[in-house]
N, CA, C and O atoms as a Tripos MOL2 file, in Angstrom:
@<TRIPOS>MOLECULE
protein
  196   195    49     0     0
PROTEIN
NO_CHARGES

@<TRIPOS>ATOM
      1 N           0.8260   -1.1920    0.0000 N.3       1 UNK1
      2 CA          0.0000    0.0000    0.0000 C.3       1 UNK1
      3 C           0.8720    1.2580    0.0000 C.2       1 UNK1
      4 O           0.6790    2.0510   -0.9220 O.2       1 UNK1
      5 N           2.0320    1.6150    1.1350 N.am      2 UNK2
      6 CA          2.7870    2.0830    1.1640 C.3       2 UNK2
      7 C           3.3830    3.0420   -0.4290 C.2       2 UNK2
      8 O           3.4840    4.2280   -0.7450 O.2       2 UNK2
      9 N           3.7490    1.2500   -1.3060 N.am      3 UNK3
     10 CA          4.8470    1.9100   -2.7320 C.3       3 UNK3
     11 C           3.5950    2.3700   -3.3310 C.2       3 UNK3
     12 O           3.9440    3.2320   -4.1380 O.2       3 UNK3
     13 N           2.2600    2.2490   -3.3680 N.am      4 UNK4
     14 CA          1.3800    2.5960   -4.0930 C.3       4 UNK4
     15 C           0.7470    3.8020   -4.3340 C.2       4 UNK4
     16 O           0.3140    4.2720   -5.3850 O.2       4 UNK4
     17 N           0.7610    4.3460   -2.9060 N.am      5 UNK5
     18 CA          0.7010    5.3220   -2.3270 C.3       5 UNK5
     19 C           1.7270    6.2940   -3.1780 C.2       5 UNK5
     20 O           1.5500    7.0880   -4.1030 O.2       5 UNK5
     21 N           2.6130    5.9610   -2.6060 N.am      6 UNK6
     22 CA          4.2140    6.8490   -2.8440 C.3       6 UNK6
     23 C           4.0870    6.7990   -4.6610 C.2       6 UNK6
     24 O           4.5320    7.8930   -5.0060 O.2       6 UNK6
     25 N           3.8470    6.3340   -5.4140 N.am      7 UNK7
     26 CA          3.7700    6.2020   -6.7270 C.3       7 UNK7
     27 C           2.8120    7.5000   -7.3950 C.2       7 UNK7
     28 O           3.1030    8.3270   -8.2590 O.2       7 UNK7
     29 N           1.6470    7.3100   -6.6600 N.am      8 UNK8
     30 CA          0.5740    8.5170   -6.9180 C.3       8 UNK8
     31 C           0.9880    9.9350   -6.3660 C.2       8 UNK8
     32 O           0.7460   11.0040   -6.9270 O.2       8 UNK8
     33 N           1.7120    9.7470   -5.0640 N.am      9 UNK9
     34 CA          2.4000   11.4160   -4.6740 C.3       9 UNK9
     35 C           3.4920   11.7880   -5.6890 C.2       9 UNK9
     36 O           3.7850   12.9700   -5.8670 O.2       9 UNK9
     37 N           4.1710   10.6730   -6.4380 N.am     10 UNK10
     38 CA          5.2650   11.1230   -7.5080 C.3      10 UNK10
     39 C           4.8230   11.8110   -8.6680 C.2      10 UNK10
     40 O           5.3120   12.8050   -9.2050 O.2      10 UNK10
     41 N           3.5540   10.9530   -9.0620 N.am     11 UNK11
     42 CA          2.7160   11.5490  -10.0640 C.3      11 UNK11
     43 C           2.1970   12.3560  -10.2930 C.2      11 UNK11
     44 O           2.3450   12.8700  -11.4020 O.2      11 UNK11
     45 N           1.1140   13.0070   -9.1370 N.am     12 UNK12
     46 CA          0.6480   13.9760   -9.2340 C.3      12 UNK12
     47 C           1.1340   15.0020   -9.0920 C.2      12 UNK12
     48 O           0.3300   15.7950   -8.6020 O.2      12 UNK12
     49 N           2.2240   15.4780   -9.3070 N.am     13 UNK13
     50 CA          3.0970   17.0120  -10.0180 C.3      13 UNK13
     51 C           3.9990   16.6550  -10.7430 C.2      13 UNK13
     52 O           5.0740   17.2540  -10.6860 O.2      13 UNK13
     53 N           3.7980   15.4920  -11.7000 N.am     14 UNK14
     54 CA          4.5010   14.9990  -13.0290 C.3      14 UNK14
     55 C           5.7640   14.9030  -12.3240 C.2      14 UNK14
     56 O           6.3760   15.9690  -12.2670 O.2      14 UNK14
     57 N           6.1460   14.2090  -11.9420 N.am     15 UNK15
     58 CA          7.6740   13.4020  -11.9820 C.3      15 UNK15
     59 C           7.8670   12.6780  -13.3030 C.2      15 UNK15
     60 O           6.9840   12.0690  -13.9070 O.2      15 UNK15
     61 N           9.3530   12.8450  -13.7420 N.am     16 UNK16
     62 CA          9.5030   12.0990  -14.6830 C.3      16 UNK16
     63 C           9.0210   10.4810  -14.5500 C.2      16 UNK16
     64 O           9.4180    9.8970  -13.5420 O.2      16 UNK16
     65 N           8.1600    9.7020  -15.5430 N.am     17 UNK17
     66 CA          7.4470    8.4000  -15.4010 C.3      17 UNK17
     67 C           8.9070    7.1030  -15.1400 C.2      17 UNK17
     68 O           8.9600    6.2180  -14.2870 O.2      17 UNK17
     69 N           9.7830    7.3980  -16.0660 N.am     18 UNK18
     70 CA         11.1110    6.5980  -15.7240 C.3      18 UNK18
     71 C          11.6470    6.8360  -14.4540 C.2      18 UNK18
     72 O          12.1690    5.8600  -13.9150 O.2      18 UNK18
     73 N          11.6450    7.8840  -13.8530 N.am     19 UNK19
     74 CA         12.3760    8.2990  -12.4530 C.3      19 UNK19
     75 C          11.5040    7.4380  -11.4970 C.2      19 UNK19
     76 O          12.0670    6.5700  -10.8290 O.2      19 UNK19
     77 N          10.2460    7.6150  -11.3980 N.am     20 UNK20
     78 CA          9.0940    7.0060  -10.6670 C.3      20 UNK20
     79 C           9.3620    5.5500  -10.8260 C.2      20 UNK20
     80 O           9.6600    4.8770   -9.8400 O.2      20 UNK20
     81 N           9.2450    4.8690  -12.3790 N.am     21 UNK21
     82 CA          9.7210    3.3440  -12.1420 C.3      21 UNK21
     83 C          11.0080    3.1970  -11.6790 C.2      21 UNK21
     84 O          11.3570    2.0790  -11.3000 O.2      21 UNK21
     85 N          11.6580    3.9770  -11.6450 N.am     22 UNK22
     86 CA         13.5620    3.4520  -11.0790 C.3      22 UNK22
     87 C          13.3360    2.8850   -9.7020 C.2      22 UNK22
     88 O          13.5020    1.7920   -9.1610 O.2      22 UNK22
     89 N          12.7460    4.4660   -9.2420 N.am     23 UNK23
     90 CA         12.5240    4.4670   -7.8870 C.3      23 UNK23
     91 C          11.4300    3.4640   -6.8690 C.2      23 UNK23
     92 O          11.4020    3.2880   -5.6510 O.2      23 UNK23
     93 N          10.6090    2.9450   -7.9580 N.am     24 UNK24
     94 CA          9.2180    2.1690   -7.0490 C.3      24 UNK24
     95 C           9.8420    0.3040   -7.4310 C.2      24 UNK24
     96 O           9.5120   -0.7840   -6.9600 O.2      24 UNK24
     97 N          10.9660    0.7710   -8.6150 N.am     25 UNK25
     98 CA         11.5440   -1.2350   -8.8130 C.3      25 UNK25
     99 C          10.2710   -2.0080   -9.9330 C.2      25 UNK25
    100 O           9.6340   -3.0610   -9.9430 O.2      25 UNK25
    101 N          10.3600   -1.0010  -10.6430 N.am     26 UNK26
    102 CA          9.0740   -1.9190  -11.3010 C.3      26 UNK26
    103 C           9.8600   -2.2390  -12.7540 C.2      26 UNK26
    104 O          10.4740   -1.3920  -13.4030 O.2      26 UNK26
    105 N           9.7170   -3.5060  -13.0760 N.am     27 UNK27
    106 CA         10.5650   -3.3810  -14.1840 C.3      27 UNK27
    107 C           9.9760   -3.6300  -15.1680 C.2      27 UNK27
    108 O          10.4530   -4.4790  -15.9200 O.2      27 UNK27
    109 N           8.4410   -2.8220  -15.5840 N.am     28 UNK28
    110 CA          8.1310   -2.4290  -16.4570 C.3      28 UNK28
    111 C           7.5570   -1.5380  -16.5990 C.2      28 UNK28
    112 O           6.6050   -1.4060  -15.8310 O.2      28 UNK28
    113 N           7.8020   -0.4090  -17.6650 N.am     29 UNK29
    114 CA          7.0620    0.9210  -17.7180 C.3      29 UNK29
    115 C           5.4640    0.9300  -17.1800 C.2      29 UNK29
    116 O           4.8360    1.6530  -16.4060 O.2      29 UNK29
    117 N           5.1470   -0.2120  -17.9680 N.am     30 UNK30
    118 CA          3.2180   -0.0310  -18.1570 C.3      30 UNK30
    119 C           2.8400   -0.1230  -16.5880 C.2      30 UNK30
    120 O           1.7710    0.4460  -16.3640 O.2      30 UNK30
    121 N           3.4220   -0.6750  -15.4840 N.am     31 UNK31
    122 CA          3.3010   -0.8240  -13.8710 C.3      31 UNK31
    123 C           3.3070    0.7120  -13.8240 C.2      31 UNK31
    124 O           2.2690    1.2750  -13.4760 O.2      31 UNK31
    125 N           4.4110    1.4480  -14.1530 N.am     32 UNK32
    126 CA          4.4710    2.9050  -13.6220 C.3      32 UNK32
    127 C           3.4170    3.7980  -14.2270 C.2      32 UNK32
    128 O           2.9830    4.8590  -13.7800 O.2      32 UNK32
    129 N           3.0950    3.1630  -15.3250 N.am     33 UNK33
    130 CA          1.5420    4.2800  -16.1280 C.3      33 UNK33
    131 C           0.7630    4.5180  -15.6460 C.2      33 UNK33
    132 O           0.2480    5.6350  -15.6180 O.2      33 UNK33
    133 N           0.2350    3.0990  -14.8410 N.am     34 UNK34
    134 CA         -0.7690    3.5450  -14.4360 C.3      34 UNK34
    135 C          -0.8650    4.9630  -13.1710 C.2      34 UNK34
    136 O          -1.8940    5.6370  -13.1370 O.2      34 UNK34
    137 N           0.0370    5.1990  -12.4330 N.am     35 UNK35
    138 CA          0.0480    5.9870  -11.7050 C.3      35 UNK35
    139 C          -0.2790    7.4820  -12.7110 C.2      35 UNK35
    140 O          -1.1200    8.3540  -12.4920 O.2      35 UNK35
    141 N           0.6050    7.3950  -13.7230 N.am     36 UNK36
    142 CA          0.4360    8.9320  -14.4420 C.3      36 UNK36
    143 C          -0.5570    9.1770  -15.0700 C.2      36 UNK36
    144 O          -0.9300   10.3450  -15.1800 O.2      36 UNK36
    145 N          -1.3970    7.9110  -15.7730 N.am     37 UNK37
    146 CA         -2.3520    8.0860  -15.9060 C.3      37 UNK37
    147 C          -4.1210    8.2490  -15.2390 C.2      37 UNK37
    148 O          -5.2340    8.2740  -15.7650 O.2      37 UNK37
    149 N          -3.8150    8.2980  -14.4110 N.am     38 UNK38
    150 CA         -4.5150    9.1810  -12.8280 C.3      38 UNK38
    151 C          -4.4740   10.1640  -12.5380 C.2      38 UNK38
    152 O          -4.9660   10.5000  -11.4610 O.2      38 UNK38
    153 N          -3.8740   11.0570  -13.3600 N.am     39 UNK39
    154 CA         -3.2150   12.0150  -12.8220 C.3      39 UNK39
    155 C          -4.0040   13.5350  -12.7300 C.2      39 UNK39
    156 O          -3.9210   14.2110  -13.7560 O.2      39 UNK39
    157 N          -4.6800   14.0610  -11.7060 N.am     40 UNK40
    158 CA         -5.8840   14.8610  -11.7120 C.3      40 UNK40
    159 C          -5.9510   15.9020  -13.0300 C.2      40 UNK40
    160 O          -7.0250   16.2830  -13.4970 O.2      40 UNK40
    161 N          -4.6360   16.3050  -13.5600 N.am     41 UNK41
    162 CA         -4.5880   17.0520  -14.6630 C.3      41 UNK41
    163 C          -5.4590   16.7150  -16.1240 C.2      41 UNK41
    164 O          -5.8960   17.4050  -17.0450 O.2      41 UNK41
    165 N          -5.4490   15.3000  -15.7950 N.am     42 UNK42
    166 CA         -6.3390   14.6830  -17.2370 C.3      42 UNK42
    167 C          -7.3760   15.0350  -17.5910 C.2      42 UNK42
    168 O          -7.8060   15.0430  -18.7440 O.2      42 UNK42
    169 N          -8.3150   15.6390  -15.8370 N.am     43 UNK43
    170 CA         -9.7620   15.7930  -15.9770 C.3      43 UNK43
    171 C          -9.8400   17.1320  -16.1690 C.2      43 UNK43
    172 O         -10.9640   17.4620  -16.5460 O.2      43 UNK43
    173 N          -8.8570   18.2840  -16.0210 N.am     44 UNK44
    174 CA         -8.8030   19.6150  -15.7880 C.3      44 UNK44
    175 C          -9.9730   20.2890  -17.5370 C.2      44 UNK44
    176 O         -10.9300   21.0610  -17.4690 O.2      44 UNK44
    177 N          -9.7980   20.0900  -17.9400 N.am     45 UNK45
    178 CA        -11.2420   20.3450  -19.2320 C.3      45 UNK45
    179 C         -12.3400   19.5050  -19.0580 C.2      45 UNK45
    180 O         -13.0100   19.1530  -20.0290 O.2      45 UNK45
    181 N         -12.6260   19.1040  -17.7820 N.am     46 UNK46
    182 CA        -14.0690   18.3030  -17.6970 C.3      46 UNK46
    183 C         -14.7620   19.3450  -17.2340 C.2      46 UNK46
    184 O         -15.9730   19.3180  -17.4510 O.2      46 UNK46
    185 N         -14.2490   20.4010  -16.5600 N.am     47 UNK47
    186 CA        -15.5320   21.0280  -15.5580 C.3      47 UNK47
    187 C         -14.9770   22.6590  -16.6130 C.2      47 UNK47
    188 O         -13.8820   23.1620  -16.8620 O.2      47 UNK47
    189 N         -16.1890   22.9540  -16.9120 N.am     48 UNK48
    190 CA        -16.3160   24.6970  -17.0120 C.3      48 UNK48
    191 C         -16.9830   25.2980  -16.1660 C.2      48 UNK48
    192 O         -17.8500   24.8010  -15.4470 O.2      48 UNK48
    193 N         -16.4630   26.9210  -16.2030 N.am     49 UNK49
    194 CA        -16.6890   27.7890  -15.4080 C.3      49 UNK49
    195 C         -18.1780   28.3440  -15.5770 C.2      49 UNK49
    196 O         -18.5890   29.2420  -14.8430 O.2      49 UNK49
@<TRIPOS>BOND
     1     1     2 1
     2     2     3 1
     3     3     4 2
     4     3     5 am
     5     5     6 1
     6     6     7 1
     7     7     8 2
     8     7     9 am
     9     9    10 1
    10    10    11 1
    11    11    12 2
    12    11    13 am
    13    13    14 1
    14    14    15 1
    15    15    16 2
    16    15    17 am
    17    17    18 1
    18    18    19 1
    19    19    20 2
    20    19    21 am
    21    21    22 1
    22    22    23 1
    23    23    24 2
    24    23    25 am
    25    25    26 1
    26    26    27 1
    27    27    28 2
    28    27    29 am
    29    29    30 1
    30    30    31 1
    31    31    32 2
    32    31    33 am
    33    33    34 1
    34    34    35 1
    35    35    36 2
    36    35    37 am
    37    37    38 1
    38    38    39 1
    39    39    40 2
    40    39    41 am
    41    41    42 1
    42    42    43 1
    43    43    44 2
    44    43    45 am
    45    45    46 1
    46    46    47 1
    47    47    48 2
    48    47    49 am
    49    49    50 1
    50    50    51 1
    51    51    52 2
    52    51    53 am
    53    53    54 1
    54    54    55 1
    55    55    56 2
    56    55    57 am
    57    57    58 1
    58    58    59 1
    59    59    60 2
    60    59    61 am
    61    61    62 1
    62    62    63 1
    63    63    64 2
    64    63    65 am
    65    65    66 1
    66    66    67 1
    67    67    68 2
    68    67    69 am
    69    69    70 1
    70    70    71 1
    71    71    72 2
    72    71    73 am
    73    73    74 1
    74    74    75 1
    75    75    76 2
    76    75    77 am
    77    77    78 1
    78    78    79 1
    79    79    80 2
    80    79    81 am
    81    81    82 1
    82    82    83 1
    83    83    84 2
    84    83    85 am
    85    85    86 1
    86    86    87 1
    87    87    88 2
    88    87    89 am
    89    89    90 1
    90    90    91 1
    91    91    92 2
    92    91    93 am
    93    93    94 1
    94    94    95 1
    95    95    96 2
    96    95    97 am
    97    97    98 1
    98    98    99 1
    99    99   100 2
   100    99   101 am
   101   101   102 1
   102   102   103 1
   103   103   104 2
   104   103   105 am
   105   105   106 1
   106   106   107 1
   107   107   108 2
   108   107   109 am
   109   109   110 1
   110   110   111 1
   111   111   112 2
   112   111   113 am
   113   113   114 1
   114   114   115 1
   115   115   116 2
   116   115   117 am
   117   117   118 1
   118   118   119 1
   119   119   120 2
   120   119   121 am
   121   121   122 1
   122   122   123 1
   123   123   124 2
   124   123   125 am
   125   125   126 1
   126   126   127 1
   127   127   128 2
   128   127   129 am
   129   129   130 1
   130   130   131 1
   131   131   132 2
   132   131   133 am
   133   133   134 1
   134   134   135 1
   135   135   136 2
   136   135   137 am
   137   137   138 1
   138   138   139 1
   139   139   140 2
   140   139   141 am
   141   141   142 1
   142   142   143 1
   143   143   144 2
   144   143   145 am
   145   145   146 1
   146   146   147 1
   147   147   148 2
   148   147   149 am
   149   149   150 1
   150   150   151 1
   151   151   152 2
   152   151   153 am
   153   153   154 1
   154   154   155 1
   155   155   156 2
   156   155   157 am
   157   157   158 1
   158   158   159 1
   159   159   160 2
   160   159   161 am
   161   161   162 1
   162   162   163 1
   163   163   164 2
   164   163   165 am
   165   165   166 1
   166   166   167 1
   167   167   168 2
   168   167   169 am
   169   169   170 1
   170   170   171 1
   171   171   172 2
   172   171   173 am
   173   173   174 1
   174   174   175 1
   175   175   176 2
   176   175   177 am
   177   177   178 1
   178   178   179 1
   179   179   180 2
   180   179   181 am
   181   181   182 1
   182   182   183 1
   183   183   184 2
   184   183   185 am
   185   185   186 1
   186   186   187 1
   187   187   188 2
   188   187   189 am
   189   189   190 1
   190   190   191 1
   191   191   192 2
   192   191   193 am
   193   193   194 1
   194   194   195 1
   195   195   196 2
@<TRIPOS>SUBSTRUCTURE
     1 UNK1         2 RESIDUE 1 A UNK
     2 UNK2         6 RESIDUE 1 A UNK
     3 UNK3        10 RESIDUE 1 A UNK
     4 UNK4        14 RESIDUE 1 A UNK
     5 UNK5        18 RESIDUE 1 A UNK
     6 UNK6        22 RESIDUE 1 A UNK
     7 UNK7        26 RESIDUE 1 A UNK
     8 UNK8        30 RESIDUE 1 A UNK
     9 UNK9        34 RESIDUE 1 A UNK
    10 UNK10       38 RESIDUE 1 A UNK
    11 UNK11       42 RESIDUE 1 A UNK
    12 UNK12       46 RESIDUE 1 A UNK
    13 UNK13       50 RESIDUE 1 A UNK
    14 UNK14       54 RESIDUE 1 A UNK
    15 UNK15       58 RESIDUE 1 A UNK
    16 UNK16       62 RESIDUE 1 A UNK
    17 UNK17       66 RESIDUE 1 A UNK
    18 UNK18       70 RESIDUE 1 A UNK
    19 UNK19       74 RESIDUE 1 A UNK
    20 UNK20       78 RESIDUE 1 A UNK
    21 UNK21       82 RESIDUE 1 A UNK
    22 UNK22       86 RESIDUE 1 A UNK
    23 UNK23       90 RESIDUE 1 A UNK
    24 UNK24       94 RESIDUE 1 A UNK
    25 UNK25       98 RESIDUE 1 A UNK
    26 UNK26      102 RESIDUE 1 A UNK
    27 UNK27      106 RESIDUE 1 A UNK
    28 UNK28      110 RESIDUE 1 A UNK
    29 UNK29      114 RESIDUE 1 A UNK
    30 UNK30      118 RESIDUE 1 A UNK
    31 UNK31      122 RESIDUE 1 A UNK
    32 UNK32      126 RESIDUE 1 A UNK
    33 UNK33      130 RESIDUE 1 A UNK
    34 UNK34      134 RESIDUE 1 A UNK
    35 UNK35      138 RESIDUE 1 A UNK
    36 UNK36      142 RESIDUE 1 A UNK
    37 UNK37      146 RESIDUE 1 A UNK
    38 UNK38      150 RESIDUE 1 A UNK
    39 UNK39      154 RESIDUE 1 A UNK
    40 UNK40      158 RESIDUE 1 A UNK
    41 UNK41      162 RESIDUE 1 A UNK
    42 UNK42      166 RESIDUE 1 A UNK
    43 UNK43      170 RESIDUE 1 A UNK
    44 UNK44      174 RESIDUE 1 A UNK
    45 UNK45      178 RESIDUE 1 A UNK
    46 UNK46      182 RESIDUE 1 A UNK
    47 UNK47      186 RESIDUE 1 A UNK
    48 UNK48      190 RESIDUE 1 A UNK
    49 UNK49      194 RESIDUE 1 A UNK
């Protein structure tokens, strides 16, 4: 829960996605995607003013 955690705080102010897998031991990119692709910025054109 912990690295999972820590994966989504890397993400959400864009850390580089390779730095994030170095650092979480995942030895494949698509493990680290999913974190960036969560990433609250995605939804930022869902809501108008």
């Amino acid at each position: 829960m912990l690295r999972h955690a820590m994966g989504f705080y890397l993400a959400i102010p864009g850390q580089d996605t390779r730095a994030i897998q170095l650092y979480l031991g995942h030895k494949y990119i698509q493990h680290t995607m999913r974190y960036t692709e969560l990433r609250p910025e995605r939804f930022k054109d869902f809501l108008h003013d």
